[in-house]
Phi, psi and omega in degrees: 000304158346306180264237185026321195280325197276350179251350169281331189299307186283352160261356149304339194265297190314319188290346194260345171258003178246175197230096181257190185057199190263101194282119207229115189236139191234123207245155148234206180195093346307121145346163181043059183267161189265145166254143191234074200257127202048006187109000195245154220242108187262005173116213188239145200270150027270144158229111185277158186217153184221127216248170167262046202320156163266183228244015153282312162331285179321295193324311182274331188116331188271176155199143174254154183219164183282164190299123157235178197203114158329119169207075155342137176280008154282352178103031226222132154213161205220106211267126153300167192281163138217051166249159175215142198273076196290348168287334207273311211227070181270346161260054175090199205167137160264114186261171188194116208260103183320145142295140191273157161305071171232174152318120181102067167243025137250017176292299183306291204313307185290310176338303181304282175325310203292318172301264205333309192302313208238085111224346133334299158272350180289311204286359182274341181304309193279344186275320182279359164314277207303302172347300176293287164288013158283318187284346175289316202280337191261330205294311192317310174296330180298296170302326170283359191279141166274180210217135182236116142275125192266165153197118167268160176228121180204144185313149163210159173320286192305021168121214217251126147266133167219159188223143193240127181232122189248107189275196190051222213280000000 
């Protein structure tokens, strides 16, 4: 049970470092625009997002991804492109959209601070997780190491002395 444990934790830690496919981060200037892909709300930029080309995509070089669209909490909006040059960007791309020139930017700005503040805690949130589950994986490992006890033993005038030592945790 002990090693079960020790092994959902690391493949949990593992599964959280690798990344495939194709990285697509959608930026705006101001920060915190809601992106909006196809209709569904990937959150406030920056958003990275990750696609799969098939192995035709590659060949020819393009790739199309569904529509998304930049939308400021002033209501201001904006489309990102979704063609992508994968000859140009073969390890992924960022586009990054100006706000367009209407009324409310300083409504978007303060927005923007505001986005910055709380995805700030969020990353302090998931940095004290992982902390926490690193110390859960060594305690784990740590209960789990066995532990060897030597005893010596040796004459003495008043009889048999023995001393004991116990290594490991």
């Amino acid at each position: 049970m002990k090693y079960q444990k020790i092994y959902l934790l690391l493949i949990s830690f593992l599964s959280g470092c690798a990344s495939s496919g194709y990285e697509i981060t959608y930026n705006t200037e101001p920060r915190g625009a809601a992106i909006i892909c196809d209709g569904t709300n990937e959150g406030y930029s920056p958003v990275t997002l990750t696609y799969s080309p098939d192995e035709n995509t590659k060949k020819y070089g393009t790739m199309k991804t569904r529509p998304c669209t930049a939308i400021w909490s002033s209501g201001a909006r904006k489309v990102f492109s979704n063609t992508w040059d994968l000859n140009k960007f073969p390890d992924g791309v960022m586009q990054t959209l100006p706000r367009p020139d209407v009324a409310g930017y300083a409504q978007d700005a303060e927005f923007a601070l505001k986005v910055q503040q709380m995805k700030n805690r969020q990353a302090q949130a998931q940095s004290a997780a992982k902390a926490k589950a690193w110390r859960d994986l060594n305690k784990a490992i740590k209960d789990a190491t066995p532990k060897t006890t030597n005893t010596n033993c040796y004459n003495t005038y008043s009889g048999i002395n023995c001393n004991s030592t116990t290594y490991g945790y």
